[in-house]
C-alpha positions as MATLAB code, in Angstrom:
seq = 'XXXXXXXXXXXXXXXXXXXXXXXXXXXXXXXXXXXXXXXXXXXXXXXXXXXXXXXXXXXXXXXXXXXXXXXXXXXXXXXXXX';
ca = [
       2.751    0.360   -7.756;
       1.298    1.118   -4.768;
       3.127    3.889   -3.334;
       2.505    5.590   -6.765;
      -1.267    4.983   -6.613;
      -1.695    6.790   -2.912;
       0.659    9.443   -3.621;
      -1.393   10.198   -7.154;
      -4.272   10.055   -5.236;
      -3.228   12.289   -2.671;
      -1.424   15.318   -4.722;
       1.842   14.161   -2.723;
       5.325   13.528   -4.636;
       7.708   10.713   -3.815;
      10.926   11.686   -2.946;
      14.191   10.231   -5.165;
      14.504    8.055   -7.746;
      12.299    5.263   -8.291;
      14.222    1.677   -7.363;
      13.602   -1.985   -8.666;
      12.888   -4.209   -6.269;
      16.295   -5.529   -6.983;
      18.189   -2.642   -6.480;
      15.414   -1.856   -3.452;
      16.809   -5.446   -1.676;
      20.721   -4.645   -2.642;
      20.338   -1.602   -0.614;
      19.056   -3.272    2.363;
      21.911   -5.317    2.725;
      20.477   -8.286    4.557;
      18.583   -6.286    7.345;
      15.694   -8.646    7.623;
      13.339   -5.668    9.439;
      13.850   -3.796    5.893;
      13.351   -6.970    3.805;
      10.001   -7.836    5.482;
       8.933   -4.520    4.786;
       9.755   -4.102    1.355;
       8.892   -8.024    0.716;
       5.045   -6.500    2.140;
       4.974   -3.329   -0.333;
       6.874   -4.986   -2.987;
       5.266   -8.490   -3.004;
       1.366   -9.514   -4.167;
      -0.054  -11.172   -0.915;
      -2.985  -13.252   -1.212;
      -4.982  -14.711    1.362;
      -7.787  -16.748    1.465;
     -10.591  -14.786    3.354;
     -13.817  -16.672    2.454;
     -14.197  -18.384    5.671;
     -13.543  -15.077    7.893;
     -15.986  -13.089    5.795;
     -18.753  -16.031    6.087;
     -17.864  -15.801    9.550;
     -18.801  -12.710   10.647;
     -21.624  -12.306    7.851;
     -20.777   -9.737    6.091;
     -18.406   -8.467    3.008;
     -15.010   -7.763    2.154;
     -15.801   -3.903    0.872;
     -14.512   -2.587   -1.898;
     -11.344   -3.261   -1.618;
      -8.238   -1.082   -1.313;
      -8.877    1.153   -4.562;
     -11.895    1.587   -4.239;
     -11.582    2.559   -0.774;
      -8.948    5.058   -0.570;
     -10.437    6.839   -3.534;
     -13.585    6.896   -1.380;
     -11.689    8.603    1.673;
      -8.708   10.422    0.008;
     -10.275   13.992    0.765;
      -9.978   13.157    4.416;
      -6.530   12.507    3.931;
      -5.495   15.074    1.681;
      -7.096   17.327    4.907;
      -5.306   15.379    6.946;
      -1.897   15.894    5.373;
      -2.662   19.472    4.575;
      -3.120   19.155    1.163;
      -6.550   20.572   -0.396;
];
């Protein structure tokens, strides 16, 4: 999961109990604001980026992983955390 991947990475614990998706959406009641946002942590998005990266010539990086292992001592400084 990703919350669990940049809090690993970072030294940081998660506060509360873990949640399903399920019970995640139950909670929100309807609020469409919270469902969006949970639908955009909770949900694989793909997009097709081959024409964009073509585009302006260069490459998509690394990717998120990869990058955030590459910066996670700035924000482990950042967030206090050494």
């Amino acid at each position: 999961m990703l919350l669990d991947t940049v809090a690993d990475l970072l030294g940081l614990r998660l506060a509360g109990a873990s949640l399903s998706v399920e019970e995640a959406r139950a909670r929100l009641g309807g609020r469409a604001r919270g469902l969006h946002h949970l639908g955009m942590l909770a949900v694989d998005h793909w997009f097709a980026g081959d024409g964009f990266w073509s585009g302006v010539g260069v490459g998509p990086g690394v990717g998120f992983a990869g990058s955030l292992a590459e910066h996670a001592g700035w924000y482990r400084g950042f967030l206090g955390r050494r």
